[in-house]
KOLGU-142402 format. One record per residue (C-alpha): x, z, y negated; chain. Coordinates in steps of 0.2 Angstrom, whole numbers, plus 5000, padded with zeros to 4 digits. Layout:
N
SITE  east    up  north  ch
SITE     X     Z      Y   A
...
This chain:
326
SITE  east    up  north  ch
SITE  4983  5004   5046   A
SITE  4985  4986   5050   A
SITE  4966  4985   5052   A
SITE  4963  4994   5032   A
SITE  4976  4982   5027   A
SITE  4967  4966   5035   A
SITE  4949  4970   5028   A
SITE  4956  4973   5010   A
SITE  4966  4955   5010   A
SITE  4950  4946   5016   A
SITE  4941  4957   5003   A
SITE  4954  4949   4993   A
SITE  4950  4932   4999   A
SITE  4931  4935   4998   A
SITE  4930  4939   4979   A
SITE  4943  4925   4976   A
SITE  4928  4913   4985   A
SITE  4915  4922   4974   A
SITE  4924  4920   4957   A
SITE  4926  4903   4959   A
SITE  4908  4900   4966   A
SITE  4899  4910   4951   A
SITE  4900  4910   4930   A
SITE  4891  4901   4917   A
SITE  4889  4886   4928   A
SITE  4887  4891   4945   A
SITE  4894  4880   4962   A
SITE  4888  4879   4978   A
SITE  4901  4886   4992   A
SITE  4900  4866   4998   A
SITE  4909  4861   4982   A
SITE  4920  4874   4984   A
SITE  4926  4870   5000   A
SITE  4928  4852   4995   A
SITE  4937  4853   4981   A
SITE  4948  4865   4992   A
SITE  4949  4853   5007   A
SITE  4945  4836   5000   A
SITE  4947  4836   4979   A
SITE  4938  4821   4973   A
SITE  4945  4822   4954   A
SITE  4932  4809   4949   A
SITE  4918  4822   4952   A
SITE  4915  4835   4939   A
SITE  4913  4849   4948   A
SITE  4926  4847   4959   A
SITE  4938  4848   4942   A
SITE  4929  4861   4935   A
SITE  4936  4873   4950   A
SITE  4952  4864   4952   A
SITE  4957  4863   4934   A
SITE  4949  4879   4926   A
SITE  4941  4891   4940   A
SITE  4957  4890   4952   A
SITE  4972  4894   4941   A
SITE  4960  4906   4932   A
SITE  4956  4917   4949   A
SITE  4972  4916   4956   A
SITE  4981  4923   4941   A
SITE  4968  4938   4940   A
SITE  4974  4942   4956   A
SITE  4990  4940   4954   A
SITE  4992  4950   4936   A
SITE  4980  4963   4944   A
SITE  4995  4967   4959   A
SITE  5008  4965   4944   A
SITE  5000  4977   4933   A
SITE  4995  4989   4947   A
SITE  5012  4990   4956   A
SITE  5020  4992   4938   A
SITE  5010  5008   4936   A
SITE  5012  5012   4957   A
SITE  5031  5011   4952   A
SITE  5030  5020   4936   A
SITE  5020  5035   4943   A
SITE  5031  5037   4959   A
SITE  5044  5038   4948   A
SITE  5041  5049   4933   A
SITE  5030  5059   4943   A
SITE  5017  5057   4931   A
SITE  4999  5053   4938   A
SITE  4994  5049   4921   A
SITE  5008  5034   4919   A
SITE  5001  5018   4915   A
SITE  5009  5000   4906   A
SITE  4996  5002   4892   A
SITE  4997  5023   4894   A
SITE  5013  5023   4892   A
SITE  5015  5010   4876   A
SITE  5025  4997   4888   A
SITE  5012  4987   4883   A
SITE  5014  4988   4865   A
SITE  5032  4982   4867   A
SITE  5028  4965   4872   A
SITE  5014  4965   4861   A
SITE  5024  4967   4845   A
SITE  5035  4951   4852   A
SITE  5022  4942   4856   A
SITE  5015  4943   4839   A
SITE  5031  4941   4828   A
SITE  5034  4925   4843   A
SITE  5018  4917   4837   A
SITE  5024  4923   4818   A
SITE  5041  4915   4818   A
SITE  5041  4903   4834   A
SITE  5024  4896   4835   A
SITE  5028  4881   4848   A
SITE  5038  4893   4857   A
SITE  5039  4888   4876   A
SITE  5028  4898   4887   A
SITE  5042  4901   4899   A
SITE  5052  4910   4883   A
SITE  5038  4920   4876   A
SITE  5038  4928   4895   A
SITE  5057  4932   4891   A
SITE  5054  4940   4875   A
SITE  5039  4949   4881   A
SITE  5051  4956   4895   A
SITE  5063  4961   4882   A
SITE  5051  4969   4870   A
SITE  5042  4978   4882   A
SITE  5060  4986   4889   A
SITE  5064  4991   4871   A
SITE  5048  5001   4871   A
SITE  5051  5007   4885   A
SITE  5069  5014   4882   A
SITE  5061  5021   4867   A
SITE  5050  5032   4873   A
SITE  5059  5038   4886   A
SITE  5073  5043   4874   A
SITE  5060  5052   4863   A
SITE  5054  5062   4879   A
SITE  5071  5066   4884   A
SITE  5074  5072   4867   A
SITE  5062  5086   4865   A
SITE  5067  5102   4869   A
SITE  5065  5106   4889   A
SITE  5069  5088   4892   A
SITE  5060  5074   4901   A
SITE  5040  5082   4909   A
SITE  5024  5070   4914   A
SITE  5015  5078   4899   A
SITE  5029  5074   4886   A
SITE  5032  5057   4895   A
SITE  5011  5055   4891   A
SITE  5012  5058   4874   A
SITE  5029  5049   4869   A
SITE  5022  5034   4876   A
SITE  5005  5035   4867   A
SITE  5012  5039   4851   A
SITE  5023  5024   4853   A
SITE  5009  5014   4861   A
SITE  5001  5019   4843   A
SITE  5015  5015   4833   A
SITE  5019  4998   4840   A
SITE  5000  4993   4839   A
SITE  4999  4994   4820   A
SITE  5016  4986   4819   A
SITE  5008  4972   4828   A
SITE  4991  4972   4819   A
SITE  5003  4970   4803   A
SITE  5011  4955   4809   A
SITE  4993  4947   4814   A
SITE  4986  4951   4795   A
SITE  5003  4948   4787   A
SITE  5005  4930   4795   A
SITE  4986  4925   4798   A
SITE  4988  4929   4817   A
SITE  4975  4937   4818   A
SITE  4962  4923   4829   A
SITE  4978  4917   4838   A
SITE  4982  4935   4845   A
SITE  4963  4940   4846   A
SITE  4965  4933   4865   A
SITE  4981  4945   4869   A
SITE  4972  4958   4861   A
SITE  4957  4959   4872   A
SITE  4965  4952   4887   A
SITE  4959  4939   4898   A
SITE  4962  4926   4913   A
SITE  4955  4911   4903   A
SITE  4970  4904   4898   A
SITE  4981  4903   4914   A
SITE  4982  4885   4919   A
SITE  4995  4878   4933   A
SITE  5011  4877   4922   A
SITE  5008  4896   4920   A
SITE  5006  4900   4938   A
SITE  5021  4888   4942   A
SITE  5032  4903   4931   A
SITE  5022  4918   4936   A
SITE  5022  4919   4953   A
SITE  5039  4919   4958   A
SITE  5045  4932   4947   A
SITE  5027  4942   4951   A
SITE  5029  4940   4970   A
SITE  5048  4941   4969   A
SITE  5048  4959   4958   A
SITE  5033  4967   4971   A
SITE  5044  4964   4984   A
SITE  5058  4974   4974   A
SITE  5046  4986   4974   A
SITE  5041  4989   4992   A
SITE  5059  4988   4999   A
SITE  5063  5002   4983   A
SITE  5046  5011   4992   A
SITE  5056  5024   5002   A
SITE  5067  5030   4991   A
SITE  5051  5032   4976   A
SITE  5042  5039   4990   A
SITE  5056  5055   4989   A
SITE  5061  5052   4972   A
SITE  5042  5056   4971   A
SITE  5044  5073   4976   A
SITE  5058  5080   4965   A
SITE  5073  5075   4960   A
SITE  5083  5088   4970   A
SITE  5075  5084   4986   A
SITE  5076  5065   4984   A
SITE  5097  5067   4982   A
SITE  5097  5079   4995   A
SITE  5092  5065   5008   A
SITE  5103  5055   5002   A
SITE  5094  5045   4988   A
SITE  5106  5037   4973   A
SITE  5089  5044   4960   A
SITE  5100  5037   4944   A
SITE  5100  5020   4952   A
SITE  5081  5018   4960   A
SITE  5076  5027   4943   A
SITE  5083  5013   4935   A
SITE  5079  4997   4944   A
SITE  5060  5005   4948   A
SITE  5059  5003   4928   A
SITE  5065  4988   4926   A
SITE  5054  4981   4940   A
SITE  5038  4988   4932   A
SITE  5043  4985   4916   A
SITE  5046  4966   4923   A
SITE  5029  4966   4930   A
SITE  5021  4974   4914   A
SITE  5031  4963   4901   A
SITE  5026  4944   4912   A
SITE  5008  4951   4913   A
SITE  5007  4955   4894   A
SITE  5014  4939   4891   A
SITE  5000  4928   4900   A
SITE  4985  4938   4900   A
SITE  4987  4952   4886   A
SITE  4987  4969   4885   A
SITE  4975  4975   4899   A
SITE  4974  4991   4903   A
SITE  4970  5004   4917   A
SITE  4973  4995   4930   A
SITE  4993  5002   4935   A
SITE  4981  5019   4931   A
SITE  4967  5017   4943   A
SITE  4973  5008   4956   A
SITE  4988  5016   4962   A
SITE  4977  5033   4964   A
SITE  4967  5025   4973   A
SITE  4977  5017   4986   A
SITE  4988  5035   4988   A
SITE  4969  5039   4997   A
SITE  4968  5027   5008   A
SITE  4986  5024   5014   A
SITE  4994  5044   5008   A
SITE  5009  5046   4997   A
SITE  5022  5032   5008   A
SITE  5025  5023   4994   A
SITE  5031  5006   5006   A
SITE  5013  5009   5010   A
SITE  5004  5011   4992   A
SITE  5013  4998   4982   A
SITE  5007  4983   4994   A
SITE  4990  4993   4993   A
SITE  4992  4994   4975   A
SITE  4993  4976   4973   A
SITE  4979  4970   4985   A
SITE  4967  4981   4976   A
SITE  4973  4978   4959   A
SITE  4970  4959   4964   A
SITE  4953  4963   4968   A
SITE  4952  4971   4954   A
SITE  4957  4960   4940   A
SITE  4948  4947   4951   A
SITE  4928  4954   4949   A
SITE  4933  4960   4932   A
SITE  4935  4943   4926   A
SITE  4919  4939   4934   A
SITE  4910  4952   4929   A
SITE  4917  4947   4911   A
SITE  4909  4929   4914   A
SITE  4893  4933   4921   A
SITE  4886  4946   4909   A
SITE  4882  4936   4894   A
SITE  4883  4918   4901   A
SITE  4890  4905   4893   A
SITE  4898  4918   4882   A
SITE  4913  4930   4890   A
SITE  4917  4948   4886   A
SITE  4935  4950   4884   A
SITE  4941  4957   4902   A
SITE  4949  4974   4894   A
SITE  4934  4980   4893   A
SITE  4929  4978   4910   A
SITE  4944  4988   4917   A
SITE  4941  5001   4900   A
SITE  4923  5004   4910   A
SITE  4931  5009   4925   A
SITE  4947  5015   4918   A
SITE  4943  5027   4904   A
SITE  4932  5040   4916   A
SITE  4945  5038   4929   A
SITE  4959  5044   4914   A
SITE  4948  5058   4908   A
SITE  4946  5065   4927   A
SITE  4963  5062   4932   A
SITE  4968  5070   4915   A
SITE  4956  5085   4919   A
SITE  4960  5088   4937   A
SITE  4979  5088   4932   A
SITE  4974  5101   4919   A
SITE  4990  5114   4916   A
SITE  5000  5106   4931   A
SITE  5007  5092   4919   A
């Protein structure tokens, strides 16, 4: 285990090197590794990757573990294998915020509009989780799934109103497609220590979602307080969704993806999966943004599409192979 969980960091480390190496102007790995080592800030190249390409990779990385563990968490939790930020409309929440933010507060402080976005994505979050509870046979995966789409649904017009309504509409284009292009180092200053700090959360919370995992029953039996992992395993994803909306915009099917794949390298310890989750979700985000730079040079495709080409065939197999069992 301690030799897969070596090779993926420097895979993480290698497809940091290669998205700051390669875009629509490419760099030697020389210049890399001085402006690593010995930044000349007089030599353009150099501030290209310290100013743009640096922050720009490291937040992919580092929104790809938060969205990823966000749906690792929300999974192991609902017992819903289809459970997703985006899925599930968490995204929407912080969407709608965002939107009447830039509506009503347009100098907002970035550091406030992560608040908010935290706040609006919790309030869609207690929504639809009220709504699922509500139907008759209470709260399943399969009502969960298509509460939070609906909702997802419902808060996306909202938002798309507010964009037409207010003249939003460039301003918000960015969140609505998603991308890294924006993170500079004042971001990263706010985002990693609620990130880093929140993924731990989730790794100590691993055990008891690891038996809350396997039924509620089972999980009190040995001794687990379900009402009070349930909660603070939300609020931890929903605190990882929220931040991430708020920086990068909604991108999704990466908490889909990722944490599926990880339950197949590591198996269903979910102290295990969540640092998987956010290694590969790093990697990721990472080569989705490159990938997003590279195909069209010196254009750039929003990065949502990138995860939608991996994402949406990985939905409709899950969705498939689950079948009547949701």
């Amino acid at each position: 285990m301690i030799a897969l969980f070596s090779s993926i960091i420097l895979g993480v480390l290698l497809c940091m090197v290669l998205a700051v190496t390669f875009g629509a102007k490419q760099l030697t790995f020389h210049t890399v590794w001085s402006a690593i080592f010995d930044y000349n800030p007089t030599v353009t190249q150099q501030q290209i990757i310290h100013e743009l390409r640096f922050p720009r990779v490291i937040g992919a990385a580092v929104i790809g573990a938060a969205f990823a563990v966000s749906g690792a968490l929300m999974q192991g939790i609902t017992r819903n294998p289809l459970a997703d930020a985006g899925i599930l409309g968490i995204n929407g929440g912080a969407m709608l915020v965002v939107a009447l933010c830039f509506a009503f507060f347009p100098s907002i402080p970035y550091s406030l509009l992560m608040v908010f976005s935290f706040v609006g994505a919790l309030i869609s979050t207690l929504l639809i989780f009220l709504i699922s509870s509500a139907a008759p046979g209470g709260l399943t995966p399969i009502k969960l799934t298509i509460s939070g789409a609906v909702v997802a649904a419902f808060l996306h017009s909202l938002s798309t109103g507010v964009a037409i309504y207010f003249n939003l509409s460039q301003d918000l284009a960015f969140w609505y497609a998603g991308g890294v292009a924006g993170i500079k180092w004042a971001h990263l200053k706010v985002l990693l220590p609620i990130i880093l700090a929140t993924i731990i959360l989730g790794i100590f919370l691993g055990r008891s979602v690891s038996l809350l995992s396997l039924g509620e029953d089972t999980a009190a039996n040995l001794g687990v307080k379900t009402n009070r992992v349930r909660l603070v395993g939300i609020i931890a994803a929903v605190i990882l969704a929220g931040v991430s909306v708020s920086a990068v915009g909604s991108i999704g099917f990466v908490g889909l993806v990722i944490p599926h794949i990880s339950r197949k390298l590591v198996g269903g310890n979910y102290q295990l999966i969540i640092p998987m989750s956010a290694l590969l979700g790093a990697i990721l985000l990472i080569l989705a943004d490159l990938g997003a730079r590279i195909v069209d040079p010196p254009r750039e495709l929003a990065i949502g599409i990138m995860t939608a080409l991996v994402g949406v065939p990985f939905f409709l197999y899950i969705a498939r192979k689950v079948g009547r069992g949701l």
